[in-house]
N, C-alpha and C positions, 0 to 999 in steps of 0.2 A: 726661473730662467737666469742665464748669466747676466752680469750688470752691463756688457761690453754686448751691445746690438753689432756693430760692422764687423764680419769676417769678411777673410778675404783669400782666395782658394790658393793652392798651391799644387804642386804636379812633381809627384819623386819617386824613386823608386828606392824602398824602405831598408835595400841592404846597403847600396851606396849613400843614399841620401840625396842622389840630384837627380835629374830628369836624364837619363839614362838613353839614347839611342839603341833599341830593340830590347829595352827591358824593361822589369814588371812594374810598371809606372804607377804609380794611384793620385788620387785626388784627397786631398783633405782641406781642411781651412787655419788659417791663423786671426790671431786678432789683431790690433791694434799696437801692441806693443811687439810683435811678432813672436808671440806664443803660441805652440801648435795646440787647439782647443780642441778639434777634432779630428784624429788621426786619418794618415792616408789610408784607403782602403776602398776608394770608390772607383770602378771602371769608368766611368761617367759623371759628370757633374758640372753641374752650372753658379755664377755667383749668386748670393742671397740678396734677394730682392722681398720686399715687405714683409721681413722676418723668415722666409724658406727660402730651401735652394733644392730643385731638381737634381736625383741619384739615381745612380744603376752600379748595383755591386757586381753585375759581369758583363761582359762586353758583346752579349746577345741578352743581356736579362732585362727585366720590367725595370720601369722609372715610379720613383715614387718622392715623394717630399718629405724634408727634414728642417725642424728648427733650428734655433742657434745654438741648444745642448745638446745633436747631435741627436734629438729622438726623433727617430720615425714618427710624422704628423700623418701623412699621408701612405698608405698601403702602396707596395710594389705591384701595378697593374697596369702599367702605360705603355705602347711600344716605346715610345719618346715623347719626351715634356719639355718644354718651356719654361722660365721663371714668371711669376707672377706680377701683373701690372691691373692697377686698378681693381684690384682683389679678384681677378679672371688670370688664369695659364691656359694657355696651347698645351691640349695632350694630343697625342695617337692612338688611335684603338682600332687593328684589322684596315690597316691604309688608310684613313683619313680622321681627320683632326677635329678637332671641338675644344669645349671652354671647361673648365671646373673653375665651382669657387672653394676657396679656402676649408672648407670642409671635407672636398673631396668630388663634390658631387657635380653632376654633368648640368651647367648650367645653357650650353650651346651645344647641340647634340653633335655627333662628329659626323660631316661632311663633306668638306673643304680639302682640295691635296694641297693648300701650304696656307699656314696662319701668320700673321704678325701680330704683335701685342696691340693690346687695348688702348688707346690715347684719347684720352678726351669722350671717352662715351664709347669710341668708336674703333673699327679693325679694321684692316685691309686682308682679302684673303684672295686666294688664285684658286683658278681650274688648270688643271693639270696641263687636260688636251690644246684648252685652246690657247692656254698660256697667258692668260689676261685677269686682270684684277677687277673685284668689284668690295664695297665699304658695306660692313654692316655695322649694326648697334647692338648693345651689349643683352638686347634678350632675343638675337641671332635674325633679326628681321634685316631684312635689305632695304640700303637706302638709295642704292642702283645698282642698275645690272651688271655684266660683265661684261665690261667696255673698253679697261684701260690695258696698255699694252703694258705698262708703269704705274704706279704710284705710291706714294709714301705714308706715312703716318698727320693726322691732326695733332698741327703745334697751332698757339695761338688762334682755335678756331678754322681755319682750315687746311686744306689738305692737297698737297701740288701732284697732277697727274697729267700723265704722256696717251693722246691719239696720234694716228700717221697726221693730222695737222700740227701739232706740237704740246707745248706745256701752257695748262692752264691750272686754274686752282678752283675746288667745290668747297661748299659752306658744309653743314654738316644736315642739311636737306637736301644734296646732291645735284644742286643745281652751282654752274659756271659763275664764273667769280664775271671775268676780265670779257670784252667782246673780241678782243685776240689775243692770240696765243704768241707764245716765246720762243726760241729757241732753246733756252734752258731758264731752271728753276731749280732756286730751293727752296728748302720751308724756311716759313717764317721766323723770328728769333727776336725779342725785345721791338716788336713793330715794323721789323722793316726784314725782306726777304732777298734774294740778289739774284740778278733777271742775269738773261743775255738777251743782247740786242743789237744786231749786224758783227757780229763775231766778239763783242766785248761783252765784260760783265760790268754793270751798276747793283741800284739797289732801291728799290719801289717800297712806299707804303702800301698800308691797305686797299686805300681808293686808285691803286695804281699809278699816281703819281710818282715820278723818278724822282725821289731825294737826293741822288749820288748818281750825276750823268755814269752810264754805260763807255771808259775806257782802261779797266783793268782786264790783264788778259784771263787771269782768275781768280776766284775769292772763294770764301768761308762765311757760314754765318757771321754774326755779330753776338758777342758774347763776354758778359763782365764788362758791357759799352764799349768794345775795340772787335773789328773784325779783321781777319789778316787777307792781306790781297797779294796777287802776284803784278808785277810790273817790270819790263827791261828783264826776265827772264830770273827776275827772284821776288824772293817772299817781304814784308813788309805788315805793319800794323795800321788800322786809321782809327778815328771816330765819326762817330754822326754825325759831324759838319763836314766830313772830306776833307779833315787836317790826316797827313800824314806823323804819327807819333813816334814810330818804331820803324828807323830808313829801313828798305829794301834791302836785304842782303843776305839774306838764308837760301837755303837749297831750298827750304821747304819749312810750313810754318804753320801749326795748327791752333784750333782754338785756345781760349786762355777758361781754367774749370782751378776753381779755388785759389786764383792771383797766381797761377802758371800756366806755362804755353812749352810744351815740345816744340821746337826746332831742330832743323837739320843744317849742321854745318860741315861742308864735305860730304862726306857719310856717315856722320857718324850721329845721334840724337842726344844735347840737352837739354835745358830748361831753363827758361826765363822773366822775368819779374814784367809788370804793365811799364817799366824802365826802356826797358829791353835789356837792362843786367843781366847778363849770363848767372844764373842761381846755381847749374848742376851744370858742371863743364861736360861738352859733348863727348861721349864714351858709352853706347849705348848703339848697336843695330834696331832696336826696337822701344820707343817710351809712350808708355801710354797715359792717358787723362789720370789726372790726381780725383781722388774721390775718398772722400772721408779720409782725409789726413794723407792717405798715402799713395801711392802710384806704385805699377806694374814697370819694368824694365828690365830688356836681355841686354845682357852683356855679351853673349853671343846666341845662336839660335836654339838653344839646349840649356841657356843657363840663367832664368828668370830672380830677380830681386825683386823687394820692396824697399824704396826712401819713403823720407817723409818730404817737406816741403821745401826745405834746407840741403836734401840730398844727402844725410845721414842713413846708413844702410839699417833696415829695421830689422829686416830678415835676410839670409842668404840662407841659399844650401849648403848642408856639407863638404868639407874639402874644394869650398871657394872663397 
């Protein structure tokens, strides 16, 4: 196998070279240095996740898995697949969904009309009809019914979910965390989760205590120990004691994943250090999380790059 595990996909069309508005677009991947390893050529595809990435070489064809030299691992026979998490994929077969492991094989038989990945043991999956979610564990038994109108993935051991009473959170026995419920939730992140409570967001530990009274109008997990909130109608950084560290002042202001943080300044998206130093000056419609060195970013809605951490261009398209 290559020495170079993170690829990272791209989307062009192979006579121009970019991603082409009504033309024959493919998928391939790059690596790290922005070498194309694997040529474009896939109708379909998803990022590599635990060594494979979900393909379909035509745009009604079977999904199947590929390692990171670009071999068929996995046979073309899926209506549509997922990337792999906890050595489990979501595939499709004949309208409803199930599990393979790494081999191929059907380890959660397909029943399900919508799956979400595996976290922590455990899935969240939907009925179609009634539109409501219920968790199961990873050798497909049910750890409750199908009750939630909402709910998300197990971070930190539990998992936040929506009744017409509101938001609460189950363990991973499916039983009710809090003896009331919230107006909003999100999941957990480094110990502590961000509630709302009478129209504001804080941020509660486990035992439900409010670590960070409830008066930002909205927040972000917590992440790399700084979560970003909104306040006075902009964005803003804190820490766990509810010092403010990074003023208020973006349009809009996301997590920080490898010592960066997308922001929105105007409209336009760069990047910035746990300073709040501007790292990659804003010039970007679209920036996404940095991961393994390097981050996704459009320069306009057709014209995707890679920087690294510094905002050196690693990859571009052609004739940009």
């Amino acid at each position: 196998m290559s020495e170079i595990s993170n690829l990272f996909m791209i989307y062009i069309d192979n006579e121009v070279g970019y991603t082409k508005l009504g033309g024959n677009n493919k998928i391939g991947y790059i690596n790290q240095h922005g070498e194309v390893v694997i040529e474009p050529k896939f109708c379909h595809g998803g990022d590599f996740n635990e060594g494979v990435a979900e393909v379909s070489l035509e745009s009604e064809g079977k999904f199947g898995f590929i390692n990171i030299d670009g071999e068929l691992v996995i046979d073309y026979k899926f209506d549509w697949a997922y990337s792999f998490s906890e050595g489990l994929a979501p595939v499709q077969i004949n309208g409803k969904w199930g599990y393979i492991n790494k081999s191929g094989e059907i380890i959660v038989k397909p029943q399900f009309d919508f799956p979400i990945h595996f976290s922590e043991g455990h899935a969240c999956v939907k009925d179609k009809d009634s539109r409501i979610n219920a968790f199961i564990n990873s050798k497909g038994e049910f750890i409750t019914g199908f009750i939630y109108d909402y709910a998300s993935s197990f971070s930190e051991g539990l998992a936040r979910v929506h009744t017409k009473d509101g938001w609460n959170y189950i363990d991973k026995l499916g039983k009710h965390i809090f003896d009331s419920n919230f107006e909003g939730a999100y999941d957990f992140n480094e110990g502590l989760a961000a509630v709302k409570v009478n129209g504001k967001l804080g941020f509660m530990d486990k035992s439900g205590s409010l670590m960070i009274d409830p008066k930002y109008d909205d927040a972000q997990n917590f992440s790399e120990g700084l979560a970003s909130i909104k306040l006075n109608g902009k964005w803003g950084y804190i820490n766990k004691k509810n010092e403010i560290v990074i003023e208020p002042k973006f349009n809009f202001a996301y997590s920080f994943r490898e010592g960066r943080a997308p922001v929105q300044i105007n409209d336009k998206y760069g990047y910035i250090n746990k300073r709040g130093d501007i790292i990659v000056e804003p010039q970007f419609v679209i920036a996404h999380y940095f991961k393994n060195g390097l981050a996704a970013a459009l320069v306009d809605p057709f014209i995707k790059i890679y920087i690294d951490r510094d905002g050196n261009k690693v990859w571009t398209p052609k004739k940009f």
